[in-house]
N, C-alpha and C positions, 0 to 999 in steps of 0.2 A: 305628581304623576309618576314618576320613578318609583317615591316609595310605592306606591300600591300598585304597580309592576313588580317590584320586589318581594311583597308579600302576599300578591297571588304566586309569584313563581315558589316562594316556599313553602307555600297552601299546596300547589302541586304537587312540589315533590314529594312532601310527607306525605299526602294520599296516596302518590305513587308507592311510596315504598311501603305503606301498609296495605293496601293492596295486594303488594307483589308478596309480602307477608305470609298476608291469609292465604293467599293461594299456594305457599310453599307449607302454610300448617294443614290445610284439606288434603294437599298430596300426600304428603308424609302420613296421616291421618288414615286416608283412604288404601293407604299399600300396604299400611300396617294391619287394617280391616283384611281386605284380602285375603293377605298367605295366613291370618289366623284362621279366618272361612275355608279358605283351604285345606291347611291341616286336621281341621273340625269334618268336613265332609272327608279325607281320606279316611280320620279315622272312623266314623261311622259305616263308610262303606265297606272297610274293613272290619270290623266287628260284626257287621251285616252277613257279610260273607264269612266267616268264622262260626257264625251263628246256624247258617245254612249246612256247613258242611258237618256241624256236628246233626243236625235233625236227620240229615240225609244217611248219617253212618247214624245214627239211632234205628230208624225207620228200617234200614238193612238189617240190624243186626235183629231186631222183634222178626222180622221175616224170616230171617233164618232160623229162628228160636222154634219158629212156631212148624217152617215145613218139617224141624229138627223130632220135636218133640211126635208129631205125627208121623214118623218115619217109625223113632220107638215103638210108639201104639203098635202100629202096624206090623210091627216085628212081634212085638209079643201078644198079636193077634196070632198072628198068620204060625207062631210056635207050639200056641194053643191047639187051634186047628190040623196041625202035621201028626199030634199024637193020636187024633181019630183018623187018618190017613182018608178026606174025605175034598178032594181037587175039586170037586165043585162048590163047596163053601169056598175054597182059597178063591176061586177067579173071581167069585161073586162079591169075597171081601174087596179083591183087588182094585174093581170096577166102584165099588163105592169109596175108595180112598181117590179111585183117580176122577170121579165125578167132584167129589167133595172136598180136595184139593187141589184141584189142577194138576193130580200129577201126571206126565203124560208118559216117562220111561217107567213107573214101577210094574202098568201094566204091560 
């Protein structure tokens, strides 16, 4: 009777300690998962955001390009027009540059 008290107690304890084991290799496992998840989403969010900010300074810069470019027009409209010294085609340009771009100080 002893011996097999004896060797269920050391059936147990080796369960026990594999057990206690595998539960230290899932933790280890699991934390390790983590801060890699982690780092993985900083850097995506980051890149994300790096991404954004250059669209945003893209998207500015064509904006400016284009009120840029339409301001020249208009300049060398409006140089055209000064040599017939004729004020009523100017405002009439003026008003189609500010319907047609938004501008609302040129006129």
């Amino acid at each position: 009777m002893k011996e097999k008290k004896k060797s269920f107690s050391v059936s147990l304890k080796l369960t026990f300690y594999v057990g206690i084991l595998i539960v230290i290799i899932l933790a280890i496992t699991s934390t390790i998962s983590y801060f890699e998840s982690k780092n993985n989403t900083f850097t995506l969010l980051k890149n994300t955001q790096l991404k954004t900010v250059e669209d945003v300074a893209m998207a500015f810069d064509n904006y400016g390009k284009s009120r840029r470019v339409a301001m020249e027009i208009l300049a060398k409209e409006i140089q055209k027009i000064l040599d017939k010294s004729n004020d009523e085609e100017i405002f009439s340009l003026l008003e189609s540059f500010k319907e047609a771009f938004g501008f609302k100080l040129v006129f």
